[in-house]
C-alpha positions in Angstrom: -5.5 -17.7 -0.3 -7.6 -15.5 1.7 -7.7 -16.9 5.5 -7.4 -15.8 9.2 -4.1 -16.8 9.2 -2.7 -14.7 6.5 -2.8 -11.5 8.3 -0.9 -12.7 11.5 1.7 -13.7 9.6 1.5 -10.1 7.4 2.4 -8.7 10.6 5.1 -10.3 11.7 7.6 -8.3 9.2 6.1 -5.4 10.4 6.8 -6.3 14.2 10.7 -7.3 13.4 11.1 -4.0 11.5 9.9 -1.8 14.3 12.1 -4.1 17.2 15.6 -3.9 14.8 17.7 -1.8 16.5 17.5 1.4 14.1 14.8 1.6 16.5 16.4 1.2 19.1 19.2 3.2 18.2 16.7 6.3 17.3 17.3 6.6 13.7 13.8 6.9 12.4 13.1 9.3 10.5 9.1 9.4 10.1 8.4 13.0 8.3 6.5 14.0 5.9 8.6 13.3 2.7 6.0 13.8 0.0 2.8 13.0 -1.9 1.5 11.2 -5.2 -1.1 10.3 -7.3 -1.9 6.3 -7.6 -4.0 4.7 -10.3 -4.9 1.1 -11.6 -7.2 -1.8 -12.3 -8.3 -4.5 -9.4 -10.1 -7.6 -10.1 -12.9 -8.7 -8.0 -14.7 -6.5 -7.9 -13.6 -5.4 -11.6 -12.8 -2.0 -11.0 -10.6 1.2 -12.1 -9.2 3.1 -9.2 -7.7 6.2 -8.6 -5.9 7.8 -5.0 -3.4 9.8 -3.6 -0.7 8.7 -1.0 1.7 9.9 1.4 5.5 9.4 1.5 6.0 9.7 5.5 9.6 8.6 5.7 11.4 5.5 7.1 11.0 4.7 11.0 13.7 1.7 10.8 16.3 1.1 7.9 14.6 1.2 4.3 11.4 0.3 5.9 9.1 3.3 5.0 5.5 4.4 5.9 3.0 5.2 2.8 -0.5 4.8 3.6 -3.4 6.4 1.1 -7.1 6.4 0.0 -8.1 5.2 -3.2 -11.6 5.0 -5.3 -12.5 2.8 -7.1 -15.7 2.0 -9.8 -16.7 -0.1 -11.5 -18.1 -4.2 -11.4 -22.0 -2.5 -9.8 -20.1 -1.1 -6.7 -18.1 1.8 -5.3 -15.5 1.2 -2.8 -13.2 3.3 -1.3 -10.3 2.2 0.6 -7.6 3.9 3.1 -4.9 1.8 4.3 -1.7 2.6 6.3 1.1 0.5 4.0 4.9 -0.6 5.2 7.7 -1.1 2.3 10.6 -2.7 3.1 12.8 -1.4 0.1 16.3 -3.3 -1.0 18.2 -0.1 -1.4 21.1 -2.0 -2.8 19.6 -2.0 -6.2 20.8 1.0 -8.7 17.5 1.9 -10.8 14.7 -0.1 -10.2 14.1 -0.8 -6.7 12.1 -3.3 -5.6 9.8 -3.3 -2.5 7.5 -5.9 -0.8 5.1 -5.3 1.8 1.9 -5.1 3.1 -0.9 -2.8 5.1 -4.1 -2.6 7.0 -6.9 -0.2 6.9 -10.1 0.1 5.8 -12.7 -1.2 2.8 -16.5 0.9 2.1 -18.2 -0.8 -0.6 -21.7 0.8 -1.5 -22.8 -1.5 -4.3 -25.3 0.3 -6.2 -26.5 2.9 -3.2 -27.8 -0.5 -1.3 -26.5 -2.0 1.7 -23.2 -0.2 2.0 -20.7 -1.6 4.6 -16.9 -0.8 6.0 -14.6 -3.5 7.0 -11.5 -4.5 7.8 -9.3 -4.3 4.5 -5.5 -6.3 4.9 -3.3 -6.7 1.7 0.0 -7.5 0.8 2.0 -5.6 -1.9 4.9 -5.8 -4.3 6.6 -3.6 -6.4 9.7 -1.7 -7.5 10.0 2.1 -7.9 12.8 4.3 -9.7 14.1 8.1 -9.4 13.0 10.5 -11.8 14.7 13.6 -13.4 12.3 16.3 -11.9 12.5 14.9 -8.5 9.6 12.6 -8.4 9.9 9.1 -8.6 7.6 6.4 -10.5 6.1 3.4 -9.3 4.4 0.1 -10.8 2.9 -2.3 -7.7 0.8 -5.4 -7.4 -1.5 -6.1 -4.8 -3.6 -9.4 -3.2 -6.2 -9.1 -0.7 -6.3 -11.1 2.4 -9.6 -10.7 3.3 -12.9 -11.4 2.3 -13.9 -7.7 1.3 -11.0 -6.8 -0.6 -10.2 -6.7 -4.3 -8.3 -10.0 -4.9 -5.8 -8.4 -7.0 -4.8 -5.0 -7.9 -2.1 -3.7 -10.3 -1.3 0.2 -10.2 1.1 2.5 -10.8 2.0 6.1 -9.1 3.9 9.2 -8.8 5.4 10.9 -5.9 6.8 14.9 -5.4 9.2 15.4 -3.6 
């Protein structure tokens, strides 16, 4: 699952969004749309995390820009992870709406206070998201690493104000 090949082809979604021609066209909206607080479980290492994210708007149609920093602890190590993360949300669904995706950031792992190191941290994502009454919405997501260092799966859920 985890090779040099998978984050090439992560990008290439990414690199179609930002040539469609909303782009071109000038309708991006990247702004700061809100924040959140994120929280779940990963396995390998077997950890609880916790993080905040930001909401920073679409910059091509329904594509959107959420990067954030999570902690995690747990499994003999602390990590903690910041990563810049493209949606691509089908908007044509009522309620839930899902999103897939995928970022790239970075991974600090200090396992036990010894031999810490930061690396190169790549994941895809999944998810769907709905609308709440108090203007916040809720989200449930999966993730898989696709690289060495990272969790190889993570399953969270978060909230976002508007």
């Amino acid at each position: 699952m985890k090779s040099r090949y998978a984050a090439p082809l992560l990008l290439l979604p990414i690199l179609a969004a930002l040539s469609s021609p909303a782009m071109a066209q000038g309708t991006a909206h990247i702004a700061f749309r809100g924040w959140g607080v994120r929280a779940g479980l990963s396995n390998n290492p077997d950890q609880v995390y916790a993080g905040f994210h930001w909401d920073l708007g679409e910059f091509a149609r329904n594509v959107r820009f959420r990067p954030y920093v999570e902690v995690g602890f747990g499994d003999h190590v602390t990590t903690l992870q910041a990563m810049g993360e493209v949606h691509y949300i089908f908007s044509k669904v009522q309620v839930w709406k899902p999103f897939v995706g995928g970022g790239a950031g970075l991974i600090y792992a200090d396992p036990d206070h010894a031999n810490s190191e930061t690396n190169l941290s790549i994941m895809g994502v999944g998810g769907v998201e709905t609308k709440l009454k108090s203007a916040t919405s809720f989200f449930i997501e999966g993730k898989v690493g696709l690289t060495n260092d990272d969790p190889d799966f993570k399953a969270g859920v978060g909230w976002t104000w508007k």
